[in-house]
N, C-alpha and C positions, 0 to 999 in steps of 0.2 A: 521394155515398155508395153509390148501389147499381149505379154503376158498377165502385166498387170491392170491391162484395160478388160482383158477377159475374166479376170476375178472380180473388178469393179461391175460389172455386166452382169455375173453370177450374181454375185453379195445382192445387187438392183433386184435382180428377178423372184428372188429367195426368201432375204431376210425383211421386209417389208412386208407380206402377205396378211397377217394378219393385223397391220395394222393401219390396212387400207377394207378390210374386211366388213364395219360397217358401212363405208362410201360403196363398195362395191353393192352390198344389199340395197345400198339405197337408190342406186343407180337404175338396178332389175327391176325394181318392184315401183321406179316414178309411175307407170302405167296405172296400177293397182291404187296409189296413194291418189293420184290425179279423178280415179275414178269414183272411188269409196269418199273421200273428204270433199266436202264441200270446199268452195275457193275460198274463201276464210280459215277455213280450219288445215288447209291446206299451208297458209302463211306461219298461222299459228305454231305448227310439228313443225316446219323446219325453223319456226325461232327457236323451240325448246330443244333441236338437238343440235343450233348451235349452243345454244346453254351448255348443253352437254359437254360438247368439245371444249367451252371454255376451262370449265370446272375441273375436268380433266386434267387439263393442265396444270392447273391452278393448285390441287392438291397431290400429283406426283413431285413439286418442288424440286421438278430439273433431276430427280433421281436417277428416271430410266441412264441419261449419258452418265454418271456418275459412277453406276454400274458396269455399263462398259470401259470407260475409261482405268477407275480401279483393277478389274477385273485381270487385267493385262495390266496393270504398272508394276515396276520391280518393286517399288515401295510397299506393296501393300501384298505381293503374292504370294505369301504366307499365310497371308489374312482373309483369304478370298471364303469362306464358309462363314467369318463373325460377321464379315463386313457385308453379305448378304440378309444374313438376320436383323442387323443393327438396321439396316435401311428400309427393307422392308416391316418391320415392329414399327419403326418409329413413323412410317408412311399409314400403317393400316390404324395408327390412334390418331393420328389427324382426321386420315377421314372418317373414323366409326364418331368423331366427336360432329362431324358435318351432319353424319345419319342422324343422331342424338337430337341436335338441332332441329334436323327438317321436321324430325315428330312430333317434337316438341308445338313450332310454330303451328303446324297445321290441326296441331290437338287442341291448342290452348286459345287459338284465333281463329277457328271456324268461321267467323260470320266475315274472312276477309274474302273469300272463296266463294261468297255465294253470290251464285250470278256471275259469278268470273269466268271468263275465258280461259282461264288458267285456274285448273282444279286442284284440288288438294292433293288427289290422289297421282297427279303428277309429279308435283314436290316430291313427294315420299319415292316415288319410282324412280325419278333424278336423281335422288341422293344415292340411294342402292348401285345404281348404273354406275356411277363417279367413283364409288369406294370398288366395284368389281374390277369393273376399264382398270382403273390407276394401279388396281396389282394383277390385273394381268400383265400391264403393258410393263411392268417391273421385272416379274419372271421370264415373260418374252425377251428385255432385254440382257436378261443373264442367258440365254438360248445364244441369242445373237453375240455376245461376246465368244461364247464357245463354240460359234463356226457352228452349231450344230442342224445343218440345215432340214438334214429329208424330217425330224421330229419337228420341225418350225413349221415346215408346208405340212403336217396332218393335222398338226392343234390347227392350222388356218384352214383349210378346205371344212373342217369337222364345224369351226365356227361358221362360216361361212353359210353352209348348208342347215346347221339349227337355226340360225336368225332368219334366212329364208321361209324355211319348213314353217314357222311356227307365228312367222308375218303372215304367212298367206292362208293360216288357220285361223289364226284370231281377227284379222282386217278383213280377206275376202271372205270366210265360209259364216264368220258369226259375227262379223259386221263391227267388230269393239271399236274402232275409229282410232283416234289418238293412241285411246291408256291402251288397246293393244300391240301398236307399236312399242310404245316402249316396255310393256310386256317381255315382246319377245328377244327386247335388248337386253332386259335386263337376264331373262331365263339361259340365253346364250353365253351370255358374260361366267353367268353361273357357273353354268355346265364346261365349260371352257375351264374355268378357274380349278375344277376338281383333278382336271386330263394335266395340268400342268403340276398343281401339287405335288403330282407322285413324282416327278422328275426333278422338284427342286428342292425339295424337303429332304431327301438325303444329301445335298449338297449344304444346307446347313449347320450350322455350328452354331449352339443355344449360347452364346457370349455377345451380352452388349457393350461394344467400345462404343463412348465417348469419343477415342479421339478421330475414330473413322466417320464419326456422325457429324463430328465438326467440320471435320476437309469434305466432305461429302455434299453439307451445307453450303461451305464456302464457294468451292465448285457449281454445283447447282442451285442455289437462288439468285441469282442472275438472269439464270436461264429461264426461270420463270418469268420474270415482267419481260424477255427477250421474245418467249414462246406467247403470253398472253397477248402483248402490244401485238404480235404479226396476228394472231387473232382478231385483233381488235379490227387490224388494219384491214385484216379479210374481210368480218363478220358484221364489225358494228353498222354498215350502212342499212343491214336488214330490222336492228332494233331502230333509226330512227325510221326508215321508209316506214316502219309498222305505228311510229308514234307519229308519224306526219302527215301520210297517204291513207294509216289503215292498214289490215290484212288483205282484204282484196288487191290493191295494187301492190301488194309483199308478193303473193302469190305467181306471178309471170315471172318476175324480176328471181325471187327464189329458184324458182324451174329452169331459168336460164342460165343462171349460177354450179346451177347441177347438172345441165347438159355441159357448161365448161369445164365442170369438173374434171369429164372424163377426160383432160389434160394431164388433169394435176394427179387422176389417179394410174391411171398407167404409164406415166411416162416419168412425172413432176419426182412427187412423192415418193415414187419406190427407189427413184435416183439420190434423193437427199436423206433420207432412211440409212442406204445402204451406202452411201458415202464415206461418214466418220468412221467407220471399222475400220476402210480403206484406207483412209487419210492418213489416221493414226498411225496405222501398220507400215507406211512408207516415207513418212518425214522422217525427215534426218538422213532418208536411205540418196545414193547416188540416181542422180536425175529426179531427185521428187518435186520441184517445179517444172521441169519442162513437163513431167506426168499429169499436175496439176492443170498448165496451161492446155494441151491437150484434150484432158477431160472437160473444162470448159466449153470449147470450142466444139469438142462432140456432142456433146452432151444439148447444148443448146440448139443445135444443127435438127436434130430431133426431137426438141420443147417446139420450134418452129415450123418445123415441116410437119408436126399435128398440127398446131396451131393455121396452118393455111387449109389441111385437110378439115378441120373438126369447123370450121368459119364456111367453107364455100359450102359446105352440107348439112349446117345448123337450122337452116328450114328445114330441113327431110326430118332430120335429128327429132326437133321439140315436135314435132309431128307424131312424128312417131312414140313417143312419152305421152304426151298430153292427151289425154281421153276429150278435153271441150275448148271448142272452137275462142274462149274468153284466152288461152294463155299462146294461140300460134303466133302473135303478136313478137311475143319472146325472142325469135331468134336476133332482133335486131342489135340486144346487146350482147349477144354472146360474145362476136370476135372480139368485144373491147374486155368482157373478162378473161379471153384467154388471152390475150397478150398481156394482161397483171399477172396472168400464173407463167408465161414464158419470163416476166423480169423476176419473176417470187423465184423460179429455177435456179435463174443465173446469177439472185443474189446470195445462195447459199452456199454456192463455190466461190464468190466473191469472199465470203466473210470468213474464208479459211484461215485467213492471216491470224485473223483475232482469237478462232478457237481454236489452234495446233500451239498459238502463243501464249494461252488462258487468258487473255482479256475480256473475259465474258462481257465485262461490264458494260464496257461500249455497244455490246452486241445490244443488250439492254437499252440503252439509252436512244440508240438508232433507232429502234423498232418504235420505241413509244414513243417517239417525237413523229414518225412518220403517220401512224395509228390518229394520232392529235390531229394531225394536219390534213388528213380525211377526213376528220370526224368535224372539223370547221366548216372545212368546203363542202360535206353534205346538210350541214343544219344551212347554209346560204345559196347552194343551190338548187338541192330538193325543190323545196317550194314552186322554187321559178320555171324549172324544164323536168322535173318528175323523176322517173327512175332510170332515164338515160343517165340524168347528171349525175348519180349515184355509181355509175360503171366507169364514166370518165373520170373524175375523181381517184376514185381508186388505181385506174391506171398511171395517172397522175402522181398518187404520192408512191407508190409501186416504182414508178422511174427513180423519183429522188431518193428513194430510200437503196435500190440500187448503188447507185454511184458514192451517196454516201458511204455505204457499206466497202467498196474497194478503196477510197480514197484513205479511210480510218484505217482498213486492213493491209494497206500496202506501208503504215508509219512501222508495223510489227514484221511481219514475215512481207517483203511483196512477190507478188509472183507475177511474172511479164506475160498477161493475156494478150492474145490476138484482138483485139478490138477493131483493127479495120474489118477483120473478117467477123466482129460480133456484131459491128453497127452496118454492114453488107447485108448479114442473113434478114437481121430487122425489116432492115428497107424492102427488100426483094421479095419477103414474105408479104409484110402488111398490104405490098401493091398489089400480091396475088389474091391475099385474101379480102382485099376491099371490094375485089370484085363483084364479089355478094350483094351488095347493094346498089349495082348498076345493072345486073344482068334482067332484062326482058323476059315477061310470060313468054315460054314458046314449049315446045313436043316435052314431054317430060325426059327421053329418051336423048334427046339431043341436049338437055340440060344437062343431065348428067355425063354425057359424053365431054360436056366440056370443063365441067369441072373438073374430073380426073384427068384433062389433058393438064390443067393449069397444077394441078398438085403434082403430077412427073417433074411438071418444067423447075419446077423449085432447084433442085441438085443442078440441072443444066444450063439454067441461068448462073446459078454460081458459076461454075466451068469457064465461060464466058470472062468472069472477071478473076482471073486466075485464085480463083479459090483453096484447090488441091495444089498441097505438091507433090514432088517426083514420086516420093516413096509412099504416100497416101493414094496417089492415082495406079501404082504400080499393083499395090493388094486390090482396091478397086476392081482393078480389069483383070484382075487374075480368079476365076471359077474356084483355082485347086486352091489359095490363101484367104478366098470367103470359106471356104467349104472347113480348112486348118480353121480358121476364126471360130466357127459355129462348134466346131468338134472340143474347142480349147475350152469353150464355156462350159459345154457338158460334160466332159468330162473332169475339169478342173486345170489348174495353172499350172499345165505343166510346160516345159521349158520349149522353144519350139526354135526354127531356123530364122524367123522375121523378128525375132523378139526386139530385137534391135534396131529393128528400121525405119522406126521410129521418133527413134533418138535426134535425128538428126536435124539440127535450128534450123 
């Protein structure tokens, strides 16, 4: 067991890197964006890069897991170089026809763009971005199937650092606003996309199956309205705040969204990234639910215990982002986004049933009924209470779409979560983290001393309600079994004396 939790740990820290790579940038440079863009134009970029994200999705058509999946099935591992070509060909003529498009409309309708808040020359910069993203994030996932990590973490530090570089030449030093943002998304993309060809181009095989493009299909378009809907469900409250409120009031609520991010981006996302490798690799194997259950229960342990840290200090936080006094306002919804990104966490291990069992489809149907059922409750509450109700909401259909998710995935595979101890960590967090909003002006120094008292307490209030057991408490208080744990991860799963200790219900 906790050999296998230390690969899960690894796979986390490793194989996600680059595809948190733009969140990261975006995260560095809020200062820069906050200060260079006006509050309008500030709404504006982060609606168009969630465009971005959507589109992305939208045109990888569920490939990336497809790739991994195939990549390792006995069925197809023979076939592992056509069926790289086949998916990638047929991924890069969808999107060059999106390109096609975008030139088209912005050549032939000029006069729709004038005066627009949205330029032309955006369009064309999105399309290119969408067709780059979607194959890198293809070859990234044939890397990630082959384990192949230290070449994973150089393509991502290498992106990581162009999009940087070349943000803060285009926005800070020659002022280009928007279009060099996404400038330097798209130059990065680029240049990323050349450092991978070399590595997956001899793993191709010029042979187009048919029939690998079919199960391929079948497999991942699912995942598409599964991926888009949890889009929706995340993003769409920003397209109507923008059609209800405006940009200006888009702008706090966006910044606030981004300061929660940094939930979803070090902790959330490189957990559900580097998940299904996992998953895959140990279904069927002896003890892969009690692994599963475990990894729930850790895994959330630490969506939560940010989540009180990133809540009690999201004043300092957007403070510190925010270049003008119009967005300090912001931290108020923070804690309510990040407790939608702690149930987004714990619904992705939730839905293991459905994808270890291929019932994509459900995964699908969940998502966009819950995506729906946001997008109701902000067109009726917006109006009335502004861009709070747009946070609650979303937390809102974020729970339902949770429990949904386990109820649907426990018909296929179930696996017997701890739930006293999932609806425990909830409780014991939210009440530390609500503290945020009763705490009194006082010494800035004695603030913070209490905060960081309340975020230790987290782990020790558990304690309290007998949270750990024997053999969890035993690694705990053991120095030499933290220190085995940390060593297992870097150097890799190798077999150890506790592996087993785990195990036990």
């Amino acid at each position: 067991m906790l050999t296998r939790l230390k690969s899960t740990v690894r796979d986390t820290l490793v194989y996600s890197l680059s595809n948190i790579a733009p969140k990261v940038v975006g995260i560095i440079l809020l200062p820069l964006y906050t200060a260079k863009l006006a509050l309008g134009e500030f709404g504006n970029w982060d609606l168009l890069d969630v465009t971005v994200s959507i589109l992305a999705e939208i045109f990888i058509l569920g490939q990336a897991t497809s790739i991994i999946l195939f990549n390792n099935s006995d069925e197809f591992k023979e076939k592992k170089e056509s069926t790289l070509f086949t998916i990638t060909t047929f991924v890069f003529v969808v999107c060059a026809v999106f390109v096609l498009f975008a030139e088209a409309v912005t050549s032939l309708f000029p006069e729709v763009f004038v005066n627009a808040q949205i330029h032309a020359a955006y369009v064309r910069l999105i399309a290119y971005i969408v067709l780059l993203r979607v194959l890198n994030n293809l070859f990234l996932a044939k890397v990630r199937a082959d384990e192949q990590s230290v070449y994973y973490t150089i393509v991502s530090v290498i992106k990581v650092l162009l999009m940087t570089g070349i943000t803060i030449y285009l926005v800070g030093w020659l002022n280009r606003g928007i279009e060099g943002i996404l400038y330097a998304a798209a130059l990065a993309e680029f240049f990323t996309i050349i450092i991978l060809l070399a590595k997956v181009i001899p793993q191709m095989k010029v042979k187009f199956d048919t029939q690998i493009l079919s199960s391929a299909l079948k497999f991942g378009l699912p995942l598409v309205f599964a991926a888009v809907g949890f889009l929706l469900l995340n993003l769409s409250d920003r397209y109507i705040i923008k059609f209800l409120l405006g940009s200006k009031a888009l702008a706090p609520y966006s910044l606030a969204y981004r300061v929660a991010g940094v939930l979803n981006m070090f902790f959330i996302l490189p957990f559900t990234l580097g998940l299904m490798p996992v998953a895959y690799k140990y279904f069927g194997s002896r003890d892969d639910k009690r692994f599963f259950t475990k990894l729930m229960t850790y895994s959330s342990f630490f969506f939560i215990w940010g989540f009180v840290f990133l809540s009690l200090f999201s004043k300092e936080i957007v403070r510190m982002f925010a270049e003008k006094p119009e967005y300090y306002g912001a931290y108020v919804i923070v804690p309510v986004i990040l407790l939608s990104y702690v149930f987004s966490g714990m619904r992705f291990t939730a839905s293991l049933g459905m994808l270890l069992t291929k019932n994509t489809k459900h995964v699908a149907w969940i998502t966009l009924g819950a995506a729906g059922f946001n997008i109701i409750l902000n067109f009726i509450f917006i109006p009335m209470f502004g861009i709070i109700a747009a946070a609650i909401n979303t937390l809102a259909a974020f729970v339902i779409f949770y429990f949904l998710t386990q109820i649907l995935s426990d018909k296929y595979y179930k696996i017997p979560f701890e739930n006293y101890k999932l609806i425990l960590m909830i409780i014991v967090g939210s009440i530390l983290a609500g503290v945020i909003y009763f705490l009194p002006t006082m010494n800035i120094a004695l603030e913070i001393l209490i905060k960081l008292v309340l975020v230790v307490l987290f782990p020790f209030i558990l304690f309290v309600f007998r949270f750990y057991e024997k053999a969890e408490l035993e690694i705990i208080l053991s120095p030499a079994k933290i220190l085995d744990f940390i060593k297992g991860i870097i150097k890799g799963a190798d077999k150890t004396s506790i592996d087993s200790e785990l195990l036990v219900p």
